[in-house]
C-alpha positions in Angstrom: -32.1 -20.3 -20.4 -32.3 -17.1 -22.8 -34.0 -15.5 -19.4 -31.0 -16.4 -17.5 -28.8 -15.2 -19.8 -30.2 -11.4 -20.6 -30.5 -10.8 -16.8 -26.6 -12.0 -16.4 -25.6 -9.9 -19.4 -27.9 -7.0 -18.0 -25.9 -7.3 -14.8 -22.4 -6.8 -16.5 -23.9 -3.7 -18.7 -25.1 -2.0 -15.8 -21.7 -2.6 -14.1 -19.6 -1.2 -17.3 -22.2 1.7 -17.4 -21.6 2.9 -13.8 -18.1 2.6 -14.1 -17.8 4.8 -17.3 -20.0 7.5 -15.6 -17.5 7.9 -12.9 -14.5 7.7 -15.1 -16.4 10.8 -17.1 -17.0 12.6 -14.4 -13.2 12.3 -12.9 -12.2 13.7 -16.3 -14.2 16.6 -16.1 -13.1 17.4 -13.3 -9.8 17.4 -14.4 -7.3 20.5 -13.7 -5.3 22.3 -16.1 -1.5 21.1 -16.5 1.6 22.9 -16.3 4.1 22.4 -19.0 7.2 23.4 -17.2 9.7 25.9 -19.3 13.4 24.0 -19.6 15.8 25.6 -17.2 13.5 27.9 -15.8 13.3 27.7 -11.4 10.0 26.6 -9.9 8.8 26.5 -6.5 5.2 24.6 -6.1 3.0 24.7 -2.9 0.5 22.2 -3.2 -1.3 18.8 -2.7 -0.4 15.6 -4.6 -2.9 14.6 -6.5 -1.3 11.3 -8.0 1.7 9.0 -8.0 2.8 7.8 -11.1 6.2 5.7 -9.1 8.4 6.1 -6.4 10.0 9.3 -8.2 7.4 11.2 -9.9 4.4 13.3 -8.6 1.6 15.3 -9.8 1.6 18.2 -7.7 -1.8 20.6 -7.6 -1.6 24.4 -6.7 -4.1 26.3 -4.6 -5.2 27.4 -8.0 -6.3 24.2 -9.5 -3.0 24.1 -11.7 -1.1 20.3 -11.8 2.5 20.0 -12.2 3.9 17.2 -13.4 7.3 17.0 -10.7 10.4 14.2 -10.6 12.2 13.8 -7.6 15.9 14.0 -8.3 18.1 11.2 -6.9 19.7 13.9 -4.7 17.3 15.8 -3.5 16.6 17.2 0.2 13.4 15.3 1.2 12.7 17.0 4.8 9.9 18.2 6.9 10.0 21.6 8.1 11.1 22.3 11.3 13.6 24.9 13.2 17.0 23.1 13.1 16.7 21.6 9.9 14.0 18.6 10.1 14.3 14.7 9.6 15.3 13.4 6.3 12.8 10.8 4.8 13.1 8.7 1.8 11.0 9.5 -1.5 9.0 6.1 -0.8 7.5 8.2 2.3 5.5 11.0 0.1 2.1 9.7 -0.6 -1.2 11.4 -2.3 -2.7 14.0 -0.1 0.3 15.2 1.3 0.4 19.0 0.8 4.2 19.9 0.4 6.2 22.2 -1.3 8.9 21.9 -3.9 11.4 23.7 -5.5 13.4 23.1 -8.9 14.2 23.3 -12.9 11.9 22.5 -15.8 12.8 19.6 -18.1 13.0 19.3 -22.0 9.8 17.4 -21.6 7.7 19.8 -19.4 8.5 18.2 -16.0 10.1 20.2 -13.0 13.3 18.2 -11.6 12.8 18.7 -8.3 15.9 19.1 -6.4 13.9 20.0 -2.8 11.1 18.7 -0.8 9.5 20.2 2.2 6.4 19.5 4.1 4.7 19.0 8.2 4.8 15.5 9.4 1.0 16.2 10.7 0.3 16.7 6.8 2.5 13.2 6.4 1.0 11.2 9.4 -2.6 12.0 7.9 -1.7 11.5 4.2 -0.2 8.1 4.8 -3.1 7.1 6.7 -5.6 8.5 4.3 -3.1 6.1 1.7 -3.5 3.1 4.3 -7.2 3.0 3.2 -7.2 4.6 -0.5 -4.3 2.0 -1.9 -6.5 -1.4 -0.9 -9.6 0.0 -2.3 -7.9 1.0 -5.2 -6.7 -2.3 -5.4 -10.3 -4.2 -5.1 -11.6 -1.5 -8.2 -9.8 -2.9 -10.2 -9.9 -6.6 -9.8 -13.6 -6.1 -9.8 -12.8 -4.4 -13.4 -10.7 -7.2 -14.5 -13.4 -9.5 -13.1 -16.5 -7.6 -15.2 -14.2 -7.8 -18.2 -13.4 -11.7 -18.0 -17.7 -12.4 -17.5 -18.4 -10.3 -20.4 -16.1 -12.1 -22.2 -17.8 -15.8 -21.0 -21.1 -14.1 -21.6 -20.3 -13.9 -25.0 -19.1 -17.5 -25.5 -22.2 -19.0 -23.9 -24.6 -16.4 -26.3 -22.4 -18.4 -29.7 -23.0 -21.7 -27.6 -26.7 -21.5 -27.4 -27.3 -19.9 -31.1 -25.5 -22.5 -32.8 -26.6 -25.3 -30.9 -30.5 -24.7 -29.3 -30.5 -28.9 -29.2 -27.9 -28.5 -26.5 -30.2 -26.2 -24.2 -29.5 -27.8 -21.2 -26.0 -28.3 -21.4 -25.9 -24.5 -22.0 -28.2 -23.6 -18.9 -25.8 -25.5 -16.9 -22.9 -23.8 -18.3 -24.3 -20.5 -18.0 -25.2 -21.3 -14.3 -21.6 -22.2 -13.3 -21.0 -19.1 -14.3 -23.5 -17.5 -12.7 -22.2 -19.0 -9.2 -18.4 -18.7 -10.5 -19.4 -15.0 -10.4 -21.4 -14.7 -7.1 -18.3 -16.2 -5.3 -15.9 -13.9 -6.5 -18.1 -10.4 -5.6 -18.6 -11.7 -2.5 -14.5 -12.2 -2.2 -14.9 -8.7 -3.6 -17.4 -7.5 -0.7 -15.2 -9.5 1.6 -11.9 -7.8 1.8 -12.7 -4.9 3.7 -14.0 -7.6 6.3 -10.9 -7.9 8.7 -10.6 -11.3 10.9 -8.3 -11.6 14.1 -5.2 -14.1 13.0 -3.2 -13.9 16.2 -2.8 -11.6 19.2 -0.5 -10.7 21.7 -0.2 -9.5 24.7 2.7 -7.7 26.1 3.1 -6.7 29.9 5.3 -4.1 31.6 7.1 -3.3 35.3 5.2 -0.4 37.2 5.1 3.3 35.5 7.3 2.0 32.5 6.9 2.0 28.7 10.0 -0.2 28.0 9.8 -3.5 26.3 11.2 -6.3 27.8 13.1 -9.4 26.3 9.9 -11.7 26.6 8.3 -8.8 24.9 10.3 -8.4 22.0 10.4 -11.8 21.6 6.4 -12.0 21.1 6.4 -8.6 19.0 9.0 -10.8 17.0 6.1 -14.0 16.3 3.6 -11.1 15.7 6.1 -9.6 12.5 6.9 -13.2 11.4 3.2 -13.8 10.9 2.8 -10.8 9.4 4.6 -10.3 6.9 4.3 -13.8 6.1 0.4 -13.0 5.1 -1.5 -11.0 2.5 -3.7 -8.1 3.0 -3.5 -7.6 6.9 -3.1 -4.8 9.8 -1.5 -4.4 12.9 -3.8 -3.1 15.5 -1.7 -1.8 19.1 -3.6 -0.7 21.9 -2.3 0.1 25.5 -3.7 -0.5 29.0 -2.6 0.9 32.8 -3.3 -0.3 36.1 -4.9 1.6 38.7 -2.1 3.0 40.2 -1.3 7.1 39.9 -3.7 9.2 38.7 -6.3 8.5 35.6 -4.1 11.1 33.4 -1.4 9.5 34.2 -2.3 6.2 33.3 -3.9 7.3 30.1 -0.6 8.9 29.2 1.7 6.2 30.7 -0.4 3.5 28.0 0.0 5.6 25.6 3.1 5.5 25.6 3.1 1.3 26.1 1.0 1.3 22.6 3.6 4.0 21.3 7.1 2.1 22.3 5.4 -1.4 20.5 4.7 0.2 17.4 7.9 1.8 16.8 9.1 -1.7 17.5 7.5 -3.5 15.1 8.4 -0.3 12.5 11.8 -0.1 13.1 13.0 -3.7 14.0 11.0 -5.9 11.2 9.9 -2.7 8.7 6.3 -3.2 9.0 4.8 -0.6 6.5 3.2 2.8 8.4 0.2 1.5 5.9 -0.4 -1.6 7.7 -0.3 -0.2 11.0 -3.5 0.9 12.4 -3.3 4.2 14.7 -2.8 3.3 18.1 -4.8 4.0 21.3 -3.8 4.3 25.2 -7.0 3.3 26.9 -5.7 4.2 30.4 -6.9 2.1 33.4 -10.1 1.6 31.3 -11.0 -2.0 30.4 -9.1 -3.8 32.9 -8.8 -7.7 32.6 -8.0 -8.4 36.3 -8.7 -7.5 39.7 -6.7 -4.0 40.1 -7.1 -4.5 43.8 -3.8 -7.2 44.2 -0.9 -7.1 43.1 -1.3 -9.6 39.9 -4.3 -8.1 38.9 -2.4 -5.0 38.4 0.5 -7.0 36.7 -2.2 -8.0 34.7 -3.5 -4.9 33.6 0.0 -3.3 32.6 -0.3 -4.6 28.9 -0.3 -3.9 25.4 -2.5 -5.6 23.3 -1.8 -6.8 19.7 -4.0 -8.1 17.3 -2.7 -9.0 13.5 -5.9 -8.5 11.5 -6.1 -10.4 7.7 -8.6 -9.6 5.7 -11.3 -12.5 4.9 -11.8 -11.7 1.3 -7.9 -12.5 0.8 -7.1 -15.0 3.5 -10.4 -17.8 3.4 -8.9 -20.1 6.4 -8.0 -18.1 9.5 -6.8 -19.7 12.7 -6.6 -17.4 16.2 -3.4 -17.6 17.9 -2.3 -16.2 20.7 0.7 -15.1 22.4 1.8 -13.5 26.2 5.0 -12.1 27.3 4.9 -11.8 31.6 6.8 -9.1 33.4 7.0 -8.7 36.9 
């Protein structure tokens, strides 16, 4: 029993201990802050490091320097570009984006930030970067929580078994329910970066075109529905071609298939950028039919859909599927 128990509480020390050597070496690491000067006008160029809500930043120069920034109500949040740029919403600026802001210092060393500019490349590969970060973020700390809660019933069963050593095996048993109670939930842990399919979908389309159809929509539609209706999944669009036209062509032409049903599923049902995986025009590669007749081709004008889950959140996972036909 006592055996049992040291190499359990070994098990949570040696868990604690690694994650206090990486929270040391994060905060030696750590840059030097800016206390902003009230009133004064700042312009920042940099990358943001963290995101402490929807509305506040920390912003680090190319010097190393962090700034703590709040983005006003107000404020212009565009990317650069010739004629102006697209507006976005502050819920669109994630870590890693490098941008550049421009505005006041506060009475509590914060710029109020009153203008944002940055290149959507920069945005497209922060937010993906994000799509990853954010869910492992997410696992740390449960396993934290976790390692806390089993230290905690480690220490219980140590009181058990001192005051009562007539009750040993009453407490071995105890202390290997928790044992297994522990196993299962690191291997939850270990599962969640294991994706499952859930459902798919295909979606067809007339000759040389990249516009959805109503049976289309109408499949993209079931697709959201089950999506949004789960926990912890992705959205993976890839896009096919028949053999018709040149191989360029057809690359081009599916990625633009793949293209037209992710801005569907964006725009129409608001299916975060995070859950969407990139998509991919695989040309007149991977055909599922005969390219030689006329349904084969039909056929192979598609765009698959696949709604991934992970299996560390979602334990029971039935495969549906759905087709739209076009002629």
């Amino acid at each position: 029993m006592y055996k049992k128990l040291s190499v359990l509480f070994f098990a949570i020390m040696l868990s604690a201990s690694a994650s206090f050597a990486q929270q040391t070496a994060q905060t030696g690491a750590t840059a030097q802050t800016r206390s902003a000067v009230s009133g004064q006008k700042y312009k920042i160029k940099g990358i943001v490091v963290a995101k402490e809500d929807n509305n506040t930043f920390v912003v680090r120069d190319d010097v190393g320097v962090d700034t703590r920034v709040v983005i006003e109500p107000n404020a212009s949040i565009k990317n650069n570009a010739f004629l102006g740029g697209d507006k976005f919403p502050v819920t669109a600026l994630v870590r890693g984006l490098a941008m550049e802001v421009e505005g006041r210092g506060d009475a509590s060393g914060n710029v109020m930030v009153s203008k944002v500019r940055f290149d959507k490349t920069s945005l497209r590969t922060a937010q993906a970067i994000d799509t990853r970060v954010t869910p492992a973020e997410e696992r740390l700390s449960a396993a934290e929580q976790n390692a806390e809660r089993v230290s905690g019933q480690i220490d219980e069963l140590m009181a058990i078994s001192n005051a009562a050593k007539g009750g040993a095996k009453a407490a071995q048993e105890t202390a290997d329910a928790a044992v297994q109670g522990v196993n299962a939930t690191n291997q939850r842990i270990t599962d969640m970066d294991d994706y499952v399919v859930q459902s798919t979908a295909t979606v067809n389309f007339k000759v040389n075109s990249a516009k959805l159809s109503d049976e289309g929509k109408a499949a993209l539609d079931q697709v959201a529905t089950a999506a949004l209706a789960a926990k912890g999944y992705m959205v993976e669009v890839t896009g096919f071609a028949s053999a018709e036209g040149s191989t360029q062509k057809n690359k081009t032409l599916s990625e633009r298939r793949a293209q037209a049903v992710k801005e569907y599923l964006i725009e129409n049902h608001n299916i975060p950028l995070r859950r969407m995986s990139t998509s991919y025009g695989f040309g007149e590669l991977q055909a599922v039919a005969d390219n030689t007749t006329r349904e084969g081709r039909e056929q192979n004008r598609r765009v698959e859909v696949k709604l991934l889950v992970s299996r560390g959140i979602n334990q029971t996972v039935e495969v549906k599927s759905t087709t739209s036909n076009e002629e």
